[in-house]
N, C-alpha and C positions, 0 to 999 in steps of 0.2 A: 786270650790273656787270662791268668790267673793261678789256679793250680794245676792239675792235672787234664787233658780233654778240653773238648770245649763248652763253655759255661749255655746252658738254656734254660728257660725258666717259665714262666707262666704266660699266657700270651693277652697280650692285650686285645680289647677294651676292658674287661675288667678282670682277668685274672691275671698257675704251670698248666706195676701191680705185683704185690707177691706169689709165688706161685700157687695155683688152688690146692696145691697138692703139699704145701709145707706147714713146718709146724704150728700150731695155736698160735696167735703173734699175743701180743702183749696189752692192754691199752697205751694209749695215745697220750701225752701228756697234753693238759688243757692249756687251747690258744692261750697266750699272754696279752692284756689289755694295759697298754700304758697309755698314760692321759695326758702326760707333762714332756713334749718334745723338745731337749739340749742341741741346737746344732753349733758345732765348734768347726771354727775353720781349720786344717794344718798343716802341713809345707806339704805334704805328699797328696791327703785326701780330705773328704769333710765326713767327721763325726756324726752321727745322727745316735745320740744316748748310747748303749755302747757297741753299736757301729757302725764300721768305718766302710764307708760307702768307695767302691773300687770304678771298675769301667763298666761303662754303660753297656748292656747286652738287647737292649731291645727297646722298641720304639714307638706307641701309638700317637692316637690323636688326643689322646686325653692328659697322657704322661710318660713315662719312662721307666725300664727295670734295671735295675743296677745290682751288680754284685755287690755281695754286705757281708765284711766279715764282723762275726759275732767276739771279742773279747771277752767274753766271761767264758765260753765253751771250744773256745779256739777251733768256729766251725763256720765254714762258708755257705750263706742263704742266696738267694734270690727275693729283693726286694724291691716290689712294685710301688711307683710311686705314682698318687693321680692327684691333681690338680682340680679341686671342688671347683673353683670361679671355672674352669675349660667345662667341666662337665656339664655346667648349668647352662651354661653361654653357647657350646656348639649344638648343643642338644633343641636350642631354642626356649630355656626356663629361664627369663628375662629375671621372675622373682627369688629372691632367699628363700630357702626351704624353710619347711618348719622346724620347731624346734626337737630335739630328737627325742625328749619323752611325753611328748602334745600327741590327744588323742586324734587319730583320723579315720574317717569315714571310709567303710569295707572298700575296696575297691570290687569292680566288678571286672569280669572279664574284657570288656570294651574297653575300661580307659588302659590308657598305657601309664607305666611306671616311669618315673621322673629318673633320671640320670645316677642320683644319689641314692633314689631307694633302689635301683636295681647292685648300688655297690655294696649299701649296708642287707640287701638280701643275702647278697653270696656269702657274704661275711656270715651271718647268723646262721647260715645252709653250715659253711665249711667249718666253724666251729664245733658242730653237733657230728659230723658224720668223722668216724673212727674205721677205717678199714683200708686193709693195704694197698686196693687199687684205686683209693680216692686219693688226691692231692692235701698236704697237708699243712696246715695254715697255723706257723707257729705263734707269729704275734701280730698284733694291731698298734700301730701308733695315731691318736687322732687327735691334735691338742684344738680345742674351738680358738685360740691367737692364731693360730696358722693356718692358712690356708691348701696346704699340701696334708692327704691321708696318706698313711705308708702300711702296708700289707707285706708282710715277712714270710716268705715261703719257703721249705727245703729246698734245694738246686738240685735240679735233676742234670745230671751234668755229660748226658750222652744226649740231651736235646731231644726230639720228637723223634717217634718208631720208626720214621722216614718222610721224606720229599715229595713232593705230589707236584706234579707228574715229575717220573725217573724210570731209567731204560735197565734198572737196576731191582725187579722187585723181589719181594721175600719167596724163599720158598716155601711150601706146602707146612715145611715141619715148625720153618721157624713164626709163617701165619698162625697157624694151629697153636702155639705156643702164646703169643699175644691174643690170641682172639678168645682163649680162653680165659684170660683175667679181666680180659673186658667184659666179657659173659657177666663177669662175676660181679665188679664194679657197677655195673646195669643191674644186674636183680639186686643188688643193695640197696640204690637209689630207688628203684621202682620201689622196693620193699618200705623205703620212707615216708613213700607217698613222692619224689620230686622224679621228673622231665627231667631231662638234659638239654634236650634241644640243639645240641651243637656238636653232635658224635665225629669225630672225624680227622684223621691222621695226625693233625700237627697239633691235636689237643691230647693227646697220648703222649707223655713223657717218659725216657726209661730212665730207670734209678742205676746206681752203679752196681746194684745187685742184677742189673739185665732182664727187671722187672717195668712195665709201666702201669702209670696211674692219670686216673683220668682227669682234666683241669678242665678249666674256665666255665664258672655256674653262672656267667654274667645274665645267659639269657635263660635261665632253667625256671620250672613252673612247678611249685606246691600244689599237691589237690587231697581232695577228702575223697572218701571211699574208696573204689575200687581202682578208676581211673580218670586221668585229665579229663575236661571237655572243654577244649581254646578254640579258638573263632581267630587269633593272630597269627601271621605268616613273621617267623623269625627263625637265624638260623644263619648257615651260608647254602648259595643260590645250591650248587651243585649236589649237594647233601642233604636236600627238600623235599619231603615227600611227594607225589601227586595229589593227594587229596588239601593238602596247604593253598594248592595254587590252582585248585580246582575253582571252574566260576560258579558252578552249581551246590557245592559243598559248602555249609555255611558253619559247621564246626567237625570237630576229628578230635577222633581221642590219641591221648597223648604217649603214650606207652608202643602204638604202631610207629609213633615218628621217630622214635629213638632206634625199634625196629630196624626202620626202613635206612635209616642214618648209618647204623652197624653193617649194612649189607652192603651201603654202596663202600666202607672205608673196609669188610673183607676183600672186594672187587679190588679196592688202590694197592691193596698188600699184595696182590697176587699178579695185578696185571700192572701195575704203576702206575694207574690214570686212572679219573672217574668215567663210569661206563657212561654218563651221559655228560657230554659237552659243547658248549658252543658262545660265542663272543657276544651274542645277541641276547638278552633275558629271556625275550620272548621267545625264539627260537631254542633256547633250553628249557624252556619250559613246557612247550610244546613236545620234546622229545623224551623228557622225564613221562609226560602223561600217555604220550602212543609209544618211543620205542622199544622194541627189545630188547634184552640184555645182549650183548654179542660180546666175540671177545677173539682180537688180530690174532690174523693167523700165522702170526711168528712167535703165537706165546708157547717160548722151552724153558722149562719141559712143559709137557701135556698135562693141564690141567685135569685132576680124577675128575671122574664124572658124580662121588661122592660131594664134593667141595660146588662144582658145579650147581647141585641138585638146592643145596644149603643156601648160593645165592638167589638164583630162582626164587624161593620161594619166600625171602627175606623182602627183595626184590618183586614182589605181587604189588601189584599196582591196586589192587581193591583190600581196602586197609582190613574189611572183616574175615578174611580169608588167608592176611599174612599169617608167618608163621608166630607164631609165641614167643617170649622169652625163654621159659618153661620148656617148649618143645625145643630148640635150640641147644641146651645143655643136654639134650637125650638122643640129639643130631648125630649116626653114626659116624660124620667126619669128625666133628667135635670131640667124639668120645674114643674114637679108631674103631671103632666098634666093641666098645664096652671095653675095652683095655685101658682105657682113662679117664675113668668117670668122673662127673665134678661134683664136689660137695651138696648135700641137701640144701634146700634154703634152710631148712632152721639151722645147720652149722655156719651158714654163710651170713646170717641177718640177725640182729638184733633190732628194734623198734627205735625208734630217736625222735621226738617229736618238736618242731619248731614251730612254735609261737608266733603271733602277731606282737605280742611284747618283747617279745626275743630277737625278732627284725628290728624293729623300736630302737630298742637300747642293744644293738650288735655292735656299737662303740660306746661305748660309757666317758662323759667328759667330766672332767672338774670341776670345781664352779671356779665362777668369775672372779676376778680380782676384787671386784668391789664385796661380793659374798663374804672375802676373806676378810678383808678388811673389816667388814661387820662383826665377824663372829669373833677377831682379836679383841676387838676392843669391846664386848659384851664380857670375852672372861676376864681381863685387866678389871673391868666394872662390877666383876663378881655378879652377873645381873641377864638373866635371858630375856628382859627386854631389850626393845631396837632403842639404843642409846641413842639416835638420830631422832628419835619419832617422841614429841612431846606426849603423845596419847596412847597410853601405856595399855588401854583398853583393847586397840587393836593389833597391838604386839604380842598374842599371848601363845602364839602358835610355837615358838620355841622352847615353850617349857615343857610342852610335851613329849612324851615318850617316846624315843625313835627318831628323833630330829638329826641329833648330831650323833655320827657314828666314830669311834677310833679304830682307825687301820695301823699295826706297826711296819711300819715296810726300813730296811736297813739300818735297825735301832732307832729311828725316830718313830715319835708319836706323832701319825697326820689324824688331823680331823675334819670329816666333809660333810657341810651341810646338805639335806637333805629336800627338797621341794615336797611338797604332798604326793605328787604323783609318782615318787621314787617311792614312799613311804612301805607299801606294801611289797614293790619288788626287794626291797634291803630285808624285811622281814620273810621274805619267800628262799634268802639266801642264808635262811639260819640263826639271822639277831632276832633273841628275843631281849623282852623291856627288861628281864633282870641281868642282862649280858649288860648293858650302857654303863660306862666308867665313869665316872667324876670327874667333872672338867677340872685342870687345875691350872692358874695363871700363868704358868712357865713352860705348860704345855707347847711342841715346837710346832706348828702349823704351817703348811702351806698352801 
């Protein structure tokens, strides 16, 4: 259903490349962050601000993707919808999260991440990252009255590079051809310092240019210096390194799993199936750790012994001896032997660095109704004391500088107060003390 092809999009749980060899691309226009969610009902569909939500294309446990046509750009998205109460509740986080700009304690590698921060992670990841084989994440809707967050993504409308398992796989030219902007997509992300952690055919999306890009950051890993170092098994089973599910191995760097992830989803491209499987966990994970790469011997055509060589060693079961990202891109298959070589990193990478305040506030809400109501009736009073609070001593935090900021957004004047703890992110975003306007009583607020 819809326009042309068939619609695919980002895959849930919580989420959807140009060619390396094309021109300079452009920047990325920044995510849009809207705070005030409109749903209208209407004889054909339901309205979500301006738009108009079609038929559903996909289905998790947390929520649902639905096609969204945009009205203002007369342009078909793919938007994800998740359900904060599902995410808290299946996940087993009986309590309300905290509040989204309440400071919290580092985490460490051992605790696991709550439901909701791994959704405001990706957000704050997919925000930052600008490049043609990353997914790209046009807007955010997150009103704190509602319970549903909405995630706006481009529609990738030729769906995933392919089906796993299918008796149908790529050939030689056309693997070579994806496996090179994943190359690409991967030394980006390393280059940010972020894992993926979840490499693998049906998270490759092609765009209608017959480019794909890479989705779903749900379970991806920020690190400092050079590389990861996790201690968690996450991921899917099939697409897991051995040293994850090693019982002797008590951490693994992070940059071999992604690795190892790309090697087994060249293997899917080429033979239709992962090279290691089986209905049992246990028994595939046993044969991740001992078997060999093999590959049936009805695969036509004949796999080069180049491409071979590439899985193999991608494919190394002892993580310090895989091959490289780096050596990868210099991989005679890869390159045809030097007939198609891929970009340097510094043409391919720019630096992008995400915050722990940046995770924090990866939705930005409005305040509350009662906020609002305070701050009308202070200007009606001409008076930045708390008109409610007889002791005018402890009210004095609104007279200072940087409290209430004005935004024009569609000819109105809105005005949003500010907590202390926003205090410095709104000045990190450019207001300074002598930017602040004059409140004035007829000012339009909401």
């Amino acid at each position: 259903a819809g326009t042309n092809g068939c619609y695919i999009y980002p895959s849930l749980l919580y989420s959807p490349v140009i060619s390396p060899h094309s021109s300079p691309r452009l920047p990325r226009r920044p995510t849009v962050e809207s705070h005030r969610v409109s749903i209208t009902d209407l004889q054909d569909c339901v309205q979500l601000n301006q738009y108009k939500l079609k038929d559903e294309i996909g289905k998790g446990s947390y929520g649902v993707v639905k096609l969204a046509y945009n009205e203002d750009d007369n342009t078909y998205y793919a938007m994800k919808v998740l359900s904060k109460k599902k995410l808290i509740r299946q996940a087993g986080f009986p309590r309300r999260p905290p509040p989204r700009g309440a400071k919290v304690a580092p985490q460490t590698s051992a605790q696991p991440k709550g439901p909701l921060d791994s959704v405001y992670q990706e957000i704050a990841i997919l925000k930052k990252l600008d490049h043609p084989n990353i997914v790209n994440l046009v807007e955010v809707l997150d009103d704190p009255s509602e319970d549903h967050l909405y995630m706006v993504f481009e529609l990738m409308k030729q769906g995933p590079v392919m089906e796993v398992p299918t008796d149908k796989p790529l050939t030689e030219e056309q693997a070579r051809f994806y496996f090179q902007g994943l190359i690409m997509g991967i030394e980006f992300l390393h280059y940010q310092k972020i894992i993926h952690r979840d490499i693998k055919p049906s998270n490759l999306l092609v765009g209608e240019d017959g480019q794909i890009k890479i989705a779903d950051f749900g379970v991806s890993n920020q690190f400092e210096g050079t590389d990861a170092l996790l201690t968690s098994s996450v991921g899917t089973p099939a697409f897991m390194a051995p040293e994850t599910i090693s019982e002797s191995r008590k951490n693994f760097h992070g940059k071999a799993l992604d690795v190892w992830a790309m090697g087994v989803t060249l293997y899917c491209f080429v033979v239709g199936r992962c090279p290691f499987m089986d209905d049992q966990i246990l028994s595939l994970h046993n044969k991740i750790k001992n078997q060999l790469v093999e590959y049936p011997e009805h695969t036509r055509p004949v796999l080069s012994e180049e491409l071979k060589d590439l899985i193999l060693k991608m494919l190394d079961k002892n993580p310090e001896t895989r091959i490289t990202v780096p050596q990868i891109k210099l991989h005679p298959w890869v390159t045809k032997h030097g007939v198609e070589p891929l970009p340097t990193e510094d043409e391919n990478c720019t630096l992008i660095e995400v915050t722990e305040e940046e995770v924090e506030n990866s939705v930005k809400h409005v305040p509350s109704l009662a906020t609002v109501i305070l701050v009308k009736t202070m200007l009606r009073k001409r008076s930045f004391g708390n008109p409610f609070d007889g002791n005018k001593r402890e009210e004095r935090f609104m007279s200072a500088t940087g409290n209430l900021v004005k935004n024009k957004l569609s000819g109105n004047v809105k005005y949003y107060y500010l907590h202390s703890s926003q205090r410095k992110q709104a000045s990190g975003d450019g207001l300074k003390s002598g930017d602040l306007p004059e409140v004035g009583e007829d000012a339009v607020l909401s």
